[in-house]
C-alpha positions as semicolon CSV with decimal commas, in nm:
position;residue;x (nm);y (nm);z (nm)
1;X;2,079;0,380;-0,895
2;X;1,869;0,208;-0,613
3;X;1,780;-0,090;-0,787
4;X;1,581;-0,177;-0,534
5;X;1,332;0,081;-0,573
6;X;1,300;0,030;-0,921
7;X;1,301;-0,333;-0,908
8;X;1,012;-0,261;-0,636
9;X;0,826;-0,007;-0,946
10;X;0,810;-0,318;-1,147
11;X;0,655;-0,579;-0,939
12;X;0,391;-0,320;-0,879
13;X;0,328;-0,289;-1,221
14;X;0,318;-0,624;-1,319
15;X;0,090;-0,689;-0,993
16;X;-0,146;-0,475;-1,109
17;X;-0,202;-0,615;-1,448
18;X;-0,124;-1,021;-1,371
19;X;-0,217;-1,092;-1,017
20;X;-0,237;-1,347;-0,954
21;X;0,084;-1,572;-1,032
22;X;-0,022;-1,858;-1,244
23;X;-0,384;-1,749;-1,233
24;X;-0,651;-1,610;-1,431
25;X;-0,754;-1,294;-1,270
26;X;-1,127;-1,338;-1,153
27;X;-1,142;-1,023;-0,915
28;X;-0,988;-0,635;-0,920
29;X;-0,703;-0,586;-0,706
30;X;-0,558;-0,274;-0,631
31;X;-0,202;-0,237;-0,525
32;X;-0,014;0,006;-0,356
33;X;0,342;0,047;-0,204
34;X;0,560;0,144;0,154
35;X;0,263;0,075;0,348
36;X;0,162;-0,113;0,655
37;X;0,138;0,005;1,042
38;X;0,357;0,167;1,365
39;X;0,543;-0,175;1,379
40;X;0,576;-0,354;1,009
41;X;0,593;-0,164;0,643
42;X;0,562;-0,345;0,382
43;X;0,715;-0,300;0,043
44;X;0,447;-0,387;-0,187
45;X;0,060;-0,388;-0,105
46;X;-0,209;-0,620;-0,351
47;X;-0,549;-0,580;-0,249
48;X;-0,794;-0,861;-0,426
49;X;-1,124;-0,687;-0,405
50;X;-1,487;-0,808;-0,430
51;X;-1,618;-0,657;-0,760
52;X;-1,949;-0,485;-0,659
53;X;-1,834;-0,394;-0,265
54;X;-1,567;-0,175;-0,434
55;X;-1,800;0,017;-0,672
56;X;-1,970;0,084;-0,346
57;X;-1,642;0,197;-0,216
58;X;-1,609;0,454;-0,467
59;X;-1,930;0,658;-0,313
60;X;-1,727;0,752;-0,055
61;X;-1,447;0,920;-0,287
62;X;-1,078;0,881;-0,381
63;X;-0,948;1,009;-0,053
64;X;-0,874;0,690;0,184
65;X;-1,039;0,724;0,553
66;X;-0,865;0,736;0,835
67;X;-0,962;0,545;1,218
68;X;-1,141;0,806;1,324
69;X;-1,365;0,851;1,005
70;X;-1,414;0,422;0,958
71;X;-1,577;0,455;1,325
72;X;-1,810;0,709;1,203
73;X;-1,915;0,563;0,842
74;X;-1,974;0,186;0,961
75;X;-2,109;0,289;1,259
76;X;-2,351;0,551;1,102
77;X;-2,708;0,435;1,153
78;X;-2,983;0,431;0,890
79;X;-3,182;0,697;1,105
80;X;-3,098;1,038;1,276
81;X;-3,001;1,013;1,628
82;X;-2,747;1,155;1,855
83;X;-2,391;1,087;1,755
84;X;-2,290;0,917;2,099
85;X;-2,585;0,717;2,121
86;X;-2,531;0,582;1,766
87;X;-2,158;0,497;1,804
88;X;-1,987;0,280;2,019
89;X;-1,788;0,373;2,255
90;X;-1,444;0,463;2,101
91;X;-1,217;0,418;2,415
92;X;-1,071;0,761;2,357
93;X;-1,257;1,091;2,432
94;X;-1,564;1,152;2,272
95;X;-1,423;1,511;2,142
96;X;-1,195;1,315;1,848
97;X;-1,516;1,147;1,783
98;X;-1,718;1,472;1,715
99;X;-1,447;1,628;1,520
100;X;-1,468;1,294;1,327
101;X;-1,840;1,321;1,272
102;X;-1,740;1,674;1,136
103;X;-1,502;1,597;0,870
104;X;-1,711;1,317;0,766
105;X;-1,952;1,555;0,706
106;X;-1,716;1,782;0,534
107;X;-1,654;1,467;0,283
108;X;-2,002;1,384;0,195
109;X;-1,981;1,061;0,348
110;X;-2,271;1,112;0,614
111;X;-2,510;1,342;0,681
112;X;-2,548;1,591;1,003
113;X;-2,782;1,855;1,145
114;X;-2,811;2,022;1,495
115;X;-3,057;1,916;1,691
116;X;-3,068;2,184;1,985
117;X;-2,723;2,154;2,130
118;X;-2,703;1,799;1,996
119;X;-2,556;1,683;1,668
120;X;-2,725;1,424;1,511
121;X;-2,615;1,226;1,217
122;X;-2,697;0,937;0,974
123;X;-2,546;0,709;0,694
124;X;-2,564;0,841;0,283
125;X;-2,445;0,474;0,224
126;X;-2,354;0,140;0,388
127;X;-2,002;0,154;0,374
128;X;-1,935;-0,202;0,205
129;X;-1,710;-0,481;0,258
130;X;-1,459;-0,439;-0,016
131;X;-1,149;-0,616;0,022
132;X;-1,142;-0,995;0,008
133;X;-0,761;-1,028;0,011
134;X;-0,484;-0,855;0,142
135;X;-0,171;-0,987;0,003
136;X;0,193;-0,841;0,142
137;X;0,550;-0,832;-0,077
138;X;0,868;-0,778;0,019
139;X;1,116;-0,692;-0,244
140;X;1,500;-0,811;-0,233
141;X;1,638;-0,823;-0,616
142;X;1,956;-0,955;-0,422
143;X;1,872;-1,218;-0,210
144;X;2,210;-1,326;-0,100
145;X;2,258;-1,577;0,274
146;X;2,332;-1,200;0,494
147;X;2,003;-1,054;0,360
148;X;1,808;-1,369;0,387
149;X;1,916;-1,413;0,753
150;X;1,810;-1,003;0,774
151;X;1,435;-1,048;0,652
152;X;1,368;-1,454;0,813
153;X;1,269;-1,225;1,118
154;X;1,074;-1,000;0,956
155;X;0,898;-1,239;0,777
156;X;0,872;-1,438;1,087
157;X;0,703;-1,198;1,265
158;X;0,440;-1,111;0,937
159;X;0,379;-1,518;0,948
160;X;0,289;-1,534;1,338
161;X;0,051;-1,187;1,343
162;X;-0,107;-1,280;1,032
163;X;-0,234;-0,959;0,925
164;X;-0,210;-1,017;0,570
165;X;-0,371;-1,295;0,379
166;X;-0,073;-1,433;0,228
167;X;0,335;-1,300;0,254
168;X;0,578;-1,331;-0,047
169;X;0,907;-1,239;-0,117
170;X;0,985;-1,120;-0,459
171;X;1,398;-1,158;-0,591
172;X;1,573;-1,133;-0,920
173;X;1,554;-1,446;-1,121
174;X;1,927;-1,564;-1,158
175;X;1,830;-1,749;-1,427
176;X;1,947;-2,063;-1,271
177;X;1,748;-2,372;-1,280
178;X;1,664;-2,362;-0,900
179;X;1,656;-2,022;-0,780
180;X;1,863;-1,980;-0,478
181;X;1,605;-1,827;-0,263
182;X;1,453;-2,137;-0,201
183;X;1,761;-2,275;0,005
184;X;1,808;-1,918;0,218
185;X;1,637;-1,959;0,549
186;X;1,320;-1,745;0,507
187;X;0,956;-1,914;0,676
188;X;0,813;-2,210;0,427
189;X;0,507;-1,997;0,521
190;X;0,624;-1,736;0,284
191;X;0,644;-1,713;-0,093
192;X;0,881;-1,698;-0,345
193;X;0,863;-1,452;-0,633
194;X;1,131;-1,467;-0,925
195;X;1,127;-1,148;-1,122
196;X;1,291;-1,066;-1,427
197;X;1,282;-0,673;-1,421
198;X;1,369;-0,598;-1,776
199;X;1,059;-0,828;-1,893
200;X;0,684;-0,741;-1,987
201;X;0,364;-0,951;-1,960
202;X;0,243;-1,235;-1,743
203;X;0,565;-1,413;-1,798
204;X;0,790;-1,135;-1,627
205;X;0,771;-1,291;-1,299
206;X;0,748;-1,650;-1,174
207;X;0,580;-1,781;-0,835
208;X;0,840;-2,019;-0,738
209;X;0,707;-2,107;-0,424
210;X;0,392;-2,106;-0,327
211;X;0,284;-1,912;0,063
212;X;0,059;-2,044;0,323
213;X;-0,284;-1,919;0,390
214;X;-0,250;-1,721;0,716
215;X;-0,531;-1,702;0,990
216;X;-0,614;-1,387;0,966
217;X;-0,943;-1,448;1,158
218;X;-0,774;-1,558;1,413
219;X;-0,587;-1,376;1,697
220;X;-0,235;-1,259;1,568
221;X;0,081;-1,310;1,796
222;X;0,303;-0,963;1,806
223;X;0,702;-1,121;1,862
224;X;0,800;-0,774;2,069
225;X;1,149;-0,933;2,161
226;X;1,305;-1,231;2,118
227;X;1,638;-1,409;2,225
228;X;1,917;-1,395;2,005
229;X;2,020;-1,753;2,059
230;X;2,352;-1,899;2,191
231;X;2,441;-2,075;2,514
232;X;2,509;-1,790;2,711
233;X;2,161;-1,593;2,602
234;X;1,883;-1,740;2,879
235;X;1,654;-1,460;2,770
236;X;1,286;-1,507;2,758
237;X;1,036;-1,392;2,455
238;X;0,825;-1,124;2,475
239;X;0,486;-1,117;2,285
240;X;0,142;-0,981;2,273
241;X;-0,166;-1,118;2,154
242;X;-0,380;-0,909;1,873
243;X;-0,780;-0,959;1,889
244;X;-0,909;-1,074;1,582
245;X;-1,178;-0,745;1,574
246;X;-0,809;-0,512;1,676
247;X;-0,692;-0,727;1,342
248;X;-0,967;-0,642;1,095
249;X;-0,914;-0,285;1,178
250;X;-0,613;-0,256;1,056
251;X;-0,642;-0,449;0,783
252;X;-0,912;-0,209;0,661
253;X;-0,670;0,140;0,761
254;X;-0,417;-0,013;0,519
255;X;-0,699;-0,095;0,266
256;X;-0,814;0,256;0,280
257;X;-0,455;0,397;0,269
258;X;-0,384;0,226;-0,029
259;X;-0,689;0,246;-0,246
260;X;-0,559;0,666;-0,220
261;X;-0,233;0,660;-0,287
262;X;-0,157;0,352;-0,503
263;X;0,179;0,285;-0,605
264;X;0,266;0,608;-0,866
265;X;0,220;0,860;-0,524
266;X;0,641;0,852;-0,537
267;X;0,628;1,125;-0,788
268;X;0,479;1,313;-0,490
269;X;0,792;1,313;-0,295
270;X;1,009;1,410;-0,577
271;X;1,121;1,725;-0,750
272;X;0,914;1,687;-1,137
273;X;0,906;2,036;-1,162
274;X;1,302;2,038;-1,215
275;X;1,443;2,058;-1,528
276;X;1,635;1,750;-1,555
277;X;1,341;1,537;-1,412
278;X;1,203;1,274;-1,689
279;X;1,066;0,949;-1,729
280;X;1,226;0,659;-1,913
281;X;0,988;0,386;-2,030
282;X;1,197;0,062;-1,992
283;X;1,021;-0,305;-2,089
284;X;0,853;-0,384;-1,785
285;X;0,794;-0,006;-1,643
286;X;0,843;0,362;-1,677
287;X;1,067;0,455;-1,413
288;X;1,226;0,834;-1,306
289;X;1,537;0,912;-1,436
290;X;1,747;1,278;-1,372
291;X;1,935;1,380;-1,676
292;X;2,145;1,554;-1,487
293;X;2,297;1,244;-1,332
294;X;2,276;1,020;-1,625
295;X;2,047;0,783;-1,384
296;X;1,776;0,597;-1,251
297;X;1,714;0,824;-0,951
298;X;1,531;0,774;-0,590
299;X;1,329;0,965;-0,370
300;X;1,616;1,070;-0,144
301;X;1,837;1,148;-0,416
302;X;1,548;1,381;-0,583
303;X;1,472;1,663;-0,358
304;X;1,516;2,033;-0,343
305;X;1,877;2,008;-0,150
306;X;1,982;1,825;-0,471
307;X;2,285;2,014;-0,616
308;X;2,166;1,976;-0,959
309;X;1,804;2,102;-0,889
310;X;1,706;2,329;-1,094
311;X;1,331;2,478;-1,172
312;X;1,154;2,477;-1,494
313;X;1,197;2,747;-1,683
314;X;0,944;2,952;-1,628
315;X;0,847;2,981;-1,992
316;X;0,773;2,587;-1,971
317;X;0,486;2,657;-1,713
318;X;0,321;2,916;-1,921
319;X;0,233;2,683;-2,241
320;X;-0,074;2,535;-2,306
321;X;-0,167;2,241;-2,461
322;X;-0,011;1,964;-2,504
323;X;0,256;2,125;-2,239
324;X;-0,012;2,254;-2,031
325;X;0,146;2,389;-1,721
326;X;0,480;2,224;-1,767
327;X;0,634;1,880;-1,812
328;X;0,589;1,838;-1,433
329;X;0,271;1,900;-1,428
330;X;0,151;1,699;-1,679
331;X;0,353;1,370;-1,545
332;X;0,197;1,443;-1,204
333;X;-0,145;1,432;-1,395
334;X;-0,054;1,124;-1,595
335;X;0,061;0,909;-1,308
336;X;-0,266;1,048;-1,140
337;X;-0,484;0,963;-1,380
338;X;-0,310;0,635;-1,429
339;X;-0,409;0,561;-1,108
340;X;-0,757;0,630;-1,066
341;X;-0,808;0,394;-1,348
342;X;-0,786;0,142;-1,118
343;X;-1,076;0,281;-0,914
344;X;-1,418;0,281;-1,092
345;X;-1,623;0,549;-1,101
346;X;-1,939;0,582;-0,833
347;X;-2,228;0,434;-0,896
């Protein structure tokens, strides 16, 4: 078993029902997993949303929105006018942007007509301003010294772009009375998460340290390459600067990204419809397991070159209710529905 993908499915969970640590919850949050940009993925995403601005969200449906369609549906103006002289200037050929326009259109999320050779568009809705918080996790159930000296850069590097709000790490609590993650030689900027996995409720995890605010309004610095260290290594840094406009951009492609998938869209890159596929409630969260391999499986293990797969019968897919299509089915339309509960509905 991977534990830490599972350990990863329950600090999800409990994030979504007791963020934050040692806090009463005061806003939504929405949390996702695996997600981040070209350079940086993070392993678990919390989003602390402003009440009302993500009702308004939810006018523009469950589908996240890419770059290309963000520049359209902030950009949209209240009135009809020509696409290019109601957009700014992309800095990429204005072809992507009518194609954009286009699909936005397909969506429902602006409205278009022709206007002789000219397309002409304007906003349904102000798209709002949603997400107050973003708040990045990386999981290591085993924090020994090696992996601790394996992340400090990563974390390093999250701490000096500041592109999330706040960074933590999450680890298995050892049960110790000081956990040990607090003397490994990860940023002070970072904070400390002590999970017991096999625990439900508030309780289940622990914030043992407590993160830095980052500036995320301010420019971010991008460590590209750095020097290993030693006498012999006379090698300079080598870093970029990220505007703090470039910033909020990306902030808002990973909001997007995870208000669609959330953190159940694993079962989407697994193999439910095979036989052996179930799902074992355990305390803290129901996680995957193939009965095949007596196990906890993972995504890699459960795929169609898997030497045990085997496909529903096809007698399974032809019941109705409460079967409905087969056991796959219906756990791909549990874990679905599961998640848009944590969207509301359109106003």
């Amino acid at each position: 078993m991977n534990a830490e993908f599972h350990f990863e499915l329950a600090v999800c969970q409990w994030a979504e029902r007791h963020w934050p640590p040692d806090g009463d919850r005061e806003r939504p949050v929405v949390v996702a997993r695996q997600l981040g940009t070209k350079y940086r993925r993070w392993d678990t995403v919390v989003l602390v949303c402003d009440p009302d601005g993500l009702a308004a969200r939810a006018r523009f449906g469950t589908q996240g929105l890419d770059s290309d369609l963000l520049h359209v549906v902030r950009n949209a103006p209240a009135e009809w006018a020509w696409y290019r002289d109601a957009l700014p200037d992309p800095g990429y050929p204005w072809r992507y942007v009518r194609e954009a326009v286009h699909r936005a259109a397909d969506r429902g999320v602006v409205e278009t007509r022709t206007n002789g050779n000219r397309i002409e568009l304007r906003r349904k809705w102000t798209y709002p301003d949603w997400v107050d918080r973003v708040v990045a996790i990386e999981n290591k159930p085993d924090l020994t010294a090696s992996a601790a000296r394996s992340l400090a850069p990563q974390l390093e590097r999250d701490v000096a772009l500041s592109l999330a709000d706040e960074v933590w790490v999450a680890t298995r609590d050892t049960g110790e009375a000081v956990t040990p993650a607090l003397f490994e030689g990860i940023p002070v900027e970072a904070g400390i998460l002590t999970v017991d996995p096999e625990r439900r409720g508030a309780s289940a995890v622990e914030a043992t340290w407590q993160p830095r605010t980052l500036a995320v309004d301010d420019p971010g610095t991008r460590i590209e390459e750095r020097p290993s260290g030693g006498d012999h290594d006379a090698s300079a840094a080598r870093f970029t600067y990220l505007d703090p406009s470039e910033k909020a951009n990306k902030r808002l492609e990973i909001a997007e990204r995870a208000y669609e998938r959330g953190w159940r869209a694993y079962v989407d890159s697994m193999r439910p419809d095979c036989r052996y596929f179930e799902v074992h409630p355990t305390p803290a969260v129901a996680r995957p397991y193939c009965s095949a391999k007596g196990c906890h499986q993972t995504q890699g293990e459960c795929a169609g070159s898997c030497p045990e797969f085997e496909p529903e019968p096809p007698s399974w897919r032809q019941q109705e209710w409460p079967l409905d299509g087969g056991p796959g089915s219906v756990l791909k339309r549990l874990l679905a529905e599961q998640r848009a509960r944590r969207r509301p509905e359109p106003e």
